[in-house]
C-alpha positions as CSV (number, residue, x, y, z in Angstrom):
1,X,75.7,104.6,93.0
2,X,74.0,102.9,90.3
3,X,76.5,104.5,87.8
4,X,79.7,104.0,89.8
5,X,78.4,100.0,90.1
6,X,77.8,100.1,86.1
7,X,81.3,101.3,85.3
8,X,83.0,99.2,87.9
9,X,81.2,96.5,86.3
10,X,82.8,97.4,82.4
11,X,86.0,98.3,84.2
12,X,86.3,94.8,85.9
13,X,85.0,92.7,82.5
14,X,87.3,94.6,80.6
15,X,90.5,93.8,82.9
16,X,89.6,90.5,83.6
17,X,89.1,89.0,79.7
18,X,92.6,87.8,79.1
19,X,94.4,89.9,82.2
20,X,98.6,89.2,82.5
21,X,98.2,87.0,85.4
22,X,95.0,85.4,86.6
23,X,96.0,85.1,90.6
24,X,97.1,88.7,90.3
25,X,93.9,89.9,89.0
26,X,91.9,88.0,91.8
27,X,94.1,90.3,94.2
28,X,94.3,93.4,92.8
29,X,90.7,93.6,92.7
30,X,89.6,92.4,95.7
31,X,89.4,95.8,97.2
32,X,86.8,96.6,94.7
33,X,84.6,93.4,95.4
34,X,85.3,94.1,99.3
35,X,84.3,97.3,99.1
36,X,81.0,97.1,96.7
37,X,78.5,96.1,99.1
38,X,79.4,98.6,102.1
39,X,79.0,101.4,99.4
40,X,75.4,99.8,98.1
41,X,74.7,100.2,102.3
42,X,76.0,103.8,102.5
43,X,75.1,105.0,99.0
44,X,73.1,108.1,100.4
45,X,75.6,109.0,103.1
46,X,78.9,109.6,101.5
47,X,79.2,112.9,99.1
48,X,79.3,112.7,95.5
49,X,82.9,113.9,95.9
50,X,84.2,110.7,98.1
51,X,81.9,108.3,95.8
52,X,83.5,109.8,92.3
53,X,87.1,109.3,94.5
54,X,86.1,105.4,95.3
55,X,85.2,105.1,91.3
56,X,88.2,106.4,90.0
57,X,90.6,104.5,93.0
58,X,88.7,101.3,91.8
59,X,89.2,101.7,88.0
60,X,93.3,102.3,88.7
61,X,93.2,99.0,91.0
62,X,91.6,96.7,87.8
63,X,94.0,98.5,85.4
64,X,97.0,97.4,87.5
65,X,95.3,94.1,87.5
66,X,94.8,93.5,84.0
67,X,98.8,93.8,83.4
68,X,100.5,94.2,87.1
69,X,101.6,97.1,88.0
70,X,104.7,96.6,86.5
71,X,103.2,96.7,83.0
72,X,100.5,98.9,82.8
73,X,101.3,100.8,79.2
74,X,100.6,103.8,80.3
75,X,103.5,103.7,82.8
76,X,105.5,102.5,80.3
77,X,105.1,105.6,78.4
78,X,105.8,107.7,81.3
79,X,108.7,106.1,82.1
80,X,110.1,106.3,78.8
81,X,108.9,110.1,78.5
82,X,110.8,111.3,82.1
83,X,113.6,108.6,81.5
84,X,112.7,106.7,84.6
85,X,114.7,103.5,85.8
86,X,110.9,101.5,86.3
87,X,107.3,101.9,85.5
88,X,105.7,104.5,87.9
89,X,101.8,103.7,87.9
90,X,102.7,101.3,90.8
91,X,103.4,104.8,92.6
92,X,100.5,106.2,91.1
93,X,98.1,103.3,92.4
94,X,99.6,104.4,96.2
95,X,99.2,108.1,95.5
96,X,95.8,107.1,95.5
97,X,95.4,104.7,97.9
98,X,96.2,107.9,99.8
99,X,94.1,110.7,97.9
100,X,90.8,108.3,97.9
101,X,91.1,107.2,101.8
102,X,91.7,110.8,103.1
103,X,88.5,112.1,101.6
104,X,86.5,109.4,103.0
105,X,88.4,109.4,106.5
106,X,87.5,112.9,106.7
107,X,84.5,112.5,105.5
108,X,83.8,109.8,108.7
109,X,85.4,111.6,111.3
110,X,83.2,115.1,110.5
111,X,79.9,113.7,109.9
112,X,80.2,111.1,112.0
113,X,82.8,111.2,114.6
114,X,81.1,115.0,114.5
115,X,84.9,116.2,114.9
116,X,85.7,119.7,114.2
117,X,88.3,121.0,111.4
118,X,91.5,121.6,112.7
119,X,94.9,119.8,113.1
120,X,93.9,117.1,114.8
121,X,91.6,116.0,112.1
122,X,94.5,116.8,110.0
123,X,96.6,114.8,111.5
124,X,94.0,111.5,112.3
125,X,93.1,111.2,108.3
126,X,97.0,110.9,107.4
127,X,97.7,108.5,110.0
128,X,94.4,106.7,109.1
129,X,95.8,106.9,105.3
130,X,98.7,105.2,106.7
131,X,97.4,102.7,108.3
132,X,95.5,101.5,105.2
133,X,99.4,101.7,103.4
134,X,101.1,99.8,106.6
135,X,98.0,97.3,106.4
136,X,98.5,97.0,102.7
137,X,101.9,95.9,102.9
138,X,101.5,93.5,105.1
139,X,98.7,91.7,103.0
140,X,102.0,92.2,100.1
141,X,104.2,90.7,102.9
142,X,101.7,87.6,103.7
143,X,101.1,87.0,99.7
144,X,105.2,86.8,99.6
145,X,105.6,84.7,102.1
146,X,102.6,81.9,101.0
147,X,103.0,82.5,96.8
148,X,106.8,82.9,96.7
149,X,108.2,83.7,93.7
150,X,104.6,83.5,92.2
151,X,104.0,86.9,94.6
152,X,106.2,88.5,92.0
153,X,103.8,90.1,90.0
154,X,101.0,90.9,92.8
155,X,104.1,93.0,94.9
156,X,105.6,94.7,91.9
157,X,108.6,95.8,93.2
158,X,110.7,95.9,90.2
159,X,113.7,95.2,92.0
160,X,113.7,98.5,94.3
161,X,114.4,97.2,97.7
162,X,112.9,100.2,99.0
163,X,109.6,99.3,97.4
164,X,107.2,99.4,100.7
165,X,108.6,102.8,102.1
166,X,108.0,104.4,98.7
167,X,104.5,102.9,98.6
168,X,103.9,104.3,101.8
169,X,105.1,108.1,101.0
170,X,103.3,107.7,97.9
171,X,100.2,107.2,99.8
172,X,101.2,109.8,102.5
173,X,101.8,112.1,99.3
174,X,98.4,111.2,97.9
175,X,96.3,112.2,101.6
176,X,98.4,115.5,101.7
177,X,97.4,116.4,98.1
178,X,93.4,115.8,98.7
179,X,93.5,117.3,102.3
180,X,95.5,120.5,101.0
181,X,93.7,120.7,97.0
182,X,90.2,118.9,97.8
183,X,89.2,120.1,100.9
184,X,87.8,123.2,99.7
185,X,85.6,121.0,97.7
186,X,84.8,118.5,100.1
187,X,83.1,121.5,102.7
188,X,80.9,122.4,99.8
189,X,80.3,118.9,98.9
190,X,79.3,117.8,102.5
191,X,77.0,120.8,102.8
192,X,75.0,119.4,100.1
193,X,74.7,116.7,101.6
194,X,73.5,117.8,105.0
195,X,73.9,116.4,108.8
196,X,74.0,112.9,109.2
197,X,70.7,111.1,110.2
C-alpha cells in the first residue's frame, strides 16, 4: 500500500505540473483521490492482484488527465500506426475501467458476499462493471450539462456520436478479459490471502 500511495503520488505530481487543462485534471483524477483513503482502510484485505489493478487503473486516469484523453501521445501513435479515424487511449481508459472493477467486484462478492464461483458471479461482476460505466456517463452527462462547451475536453468524444455506448463496451470488453485471462490468477492470489476476518 505504501508503494502503490508513493507512485500514485509521482504519477499525480507529474500529470498535474503544467496538465492541458486544469478543470480537466481536477476530474479525471478524482477517482484516484476518492478512492485513496478506502484503500489505506482495506490495505490488508484486498489481494496483491486487485491492489497492482487499482495502481495501474489510477496511473491511466492521471495520464488522460495531464492531456485529455483526446491527446495522450501515446494514442496518438496508435492511431497513426493502425490508421485510426481518433485517438484510442480514451477506449483504453474504459477497457480498464472494466478490467480493474471486475477483479475487485469479484474479489467482494467471494470473500465477502462468501458467493460461490459460477455463472451467477459471472454474471453480477459484469453488470457491477456496468454499472460503474452507466454511472460514469452520467457524471460525463452532468459535467456537459453544467460546463458546456468547457465539458469538451473532460467527455472526449472526438466527434463520435456514439461515444457513451463505446465507452460502455469498452468497459464490458475490459471485465470479460480479467474474468476470462485473470481469474486463474485471482484464485491463487485470494488463497494467499486467506478467509476474510
Amino acid at each position: 500500500m505504501i508503494g502503490l500511495t508513493i507512485v500514485w503520488a509521482a504519477g499525480l505530481l507529474a500529470s498535474g505540473l503544467r496538465p492541458y487543462d486544469r478543470v480537466t485534471w481536477w476530474m479525471e483524477i478524482a477517482p484516484v483521490l476518492i478512492v485513496l483513503p478506502g484503500l489505506w482502510l482495506m490495505r490488508r484485505r484486498l489481494t496483491d492482484l486487485a491492489l497492482a489493478l487499482i495502481c495501474l487503473h489510477g496511473l491511466v486516469l492521471m495520464l488522460g488527465g495531464a492531456y485529455t484523453y483526446a491527446r495522450v501521445p501515446i494514442g496518438h501513435d496508435v492511431q497513426a500506426w493502425l490508421g485510426l479515424a481518433r485517438n484510442p487511449y480514451d477506449r483504453f481508459g474504459h477497457f480498464w475501467q472494466g478490467l480493474t472493477p471486475a477483479i475487485v467486484f469479484r474479489e467482494l462478492l467471494l470473500r465477502y458476499g462468501r458467493m460461490k464461483l459460477g455463472r451467477l458471479i459471472t454474471a453480477l461482476v459484469l453488470a457491477c462493471c456496468l454499472g460503474v460505466s452507466a454511472s460514469y456517463e452520467l457524471v460525463e452527462f452532468g459535467a456537459a450539462v453544467a460546463l458546456g462547451q468547457g465539458a469538451d475536453a473532460f467527455l472526449g468524444t472526438q466527434g463520435d456520436p456514439w461515444d457513451t455506448q463505446w465507452d460502455m463496451l469498452m468497459c464490458l470488453v475490459g471485465a470479460a478479459f480479467a474474468l476470462v485471462f485473470l481469474s486463474a490468477l485471482h484464485d491463487r492470489a485470494l488463497r494467499r490471502l486467506g478467509p476474510c476476518a
